[in-house]
C-alpha positions in Angstrom: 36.0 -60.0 -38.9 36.2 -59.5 -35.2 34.9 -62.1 -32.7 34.9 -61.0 -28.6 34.9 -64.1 -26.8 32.6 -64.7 -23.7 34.1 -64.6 -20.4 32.9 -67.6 -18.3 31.1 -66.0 -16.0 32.2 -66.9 -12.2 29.0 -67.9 -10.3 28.4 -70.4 -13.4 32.3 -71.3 -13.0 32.5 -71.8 -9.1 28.9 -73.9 -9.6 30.2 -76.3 -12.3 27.9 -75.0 -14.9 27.7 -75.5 -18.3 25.9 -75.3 -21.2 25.5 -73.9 -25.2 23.7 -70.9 -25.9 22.1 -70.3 -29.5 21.6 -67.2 -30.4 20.2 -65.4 -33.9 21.9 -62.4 -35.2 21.2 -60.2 -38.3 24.1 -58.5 -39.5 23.2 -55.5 -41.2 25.0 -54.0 -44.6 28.1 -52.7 -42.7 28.7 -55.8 -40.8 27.6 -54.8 -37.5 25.6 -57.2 -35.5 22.3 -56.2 -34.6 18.6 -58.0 -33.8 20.4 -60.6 -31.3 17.7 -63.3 -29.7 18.5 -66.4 -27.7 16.9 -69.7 -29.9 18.2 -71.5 -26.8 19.9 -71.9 -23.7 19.6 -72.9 -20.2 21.1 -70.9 -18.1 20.6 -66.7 -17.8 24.2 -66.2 -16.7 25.8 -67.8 -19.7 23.1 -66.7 -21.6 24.0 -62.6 -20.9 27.5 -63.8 -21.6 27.2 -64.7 -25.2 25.0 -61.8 -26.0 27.4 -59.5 -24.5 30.4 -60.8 -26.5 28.1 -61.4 -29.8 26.8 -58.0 -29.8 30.1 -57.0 -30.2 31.4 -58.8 -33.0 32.1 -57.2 -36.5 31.8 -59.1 -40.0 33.5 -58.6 -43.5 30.0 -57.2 -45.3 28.3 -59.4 -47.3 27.7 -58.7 -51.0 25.1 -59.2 -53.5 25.4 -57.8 -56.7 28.2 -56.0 -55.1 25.9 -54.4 -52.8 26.6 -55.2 -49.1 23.3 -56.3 -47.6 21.9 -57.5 -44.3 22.3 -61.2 -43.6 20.4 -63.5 -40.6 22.8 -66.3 -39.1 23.1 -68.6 -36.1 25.6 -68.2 -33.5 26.7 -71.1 -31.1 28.1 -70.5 -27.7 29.9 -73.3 -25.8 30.5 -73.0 -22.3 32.7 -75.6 -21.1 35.1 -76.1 -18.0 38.1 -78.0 -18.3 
């Protein structure tokens, strides 16, 4: 497994913004994710962020039957500042 994480991007930083983005992935047989669509979100900036990191990430295949196969999962993205 291999997770990117989002960069906060700076407009939404120097404005205060925040927010959670929801996205759906599938992950297809060799653990690449492809398909990604927003469920939810506010905010277009943070938004492209999470995609952009998402897209990147790689999973351990799932098996069935030994087989790997394509699996459909949500993906939550917290934008906080501290």
């Amino acid at each position: 497994t291999k997770h990117v994480s989002p960069r906060y991007p700076s407009a939404a930083r120097n404005e205060g913004r925040q927010g959670t983005v929801v996205l759906e992935a599938t992950i297809n047989p060799s653990g690449c994710i492809r398909g990604v669509e927003v469920l939810t979100g506010s905010d277009p900036d943070l938004e492209g962020e999470a995609l952009r990191a998402v897209t990147q990430w790689r999973y351990t295949p799932t098996l069935l039957n030994g087989v790997p196969v394509p699996v459909i999962m949500r993906i939550t993205v917290n934008f906080h500042l501290r």
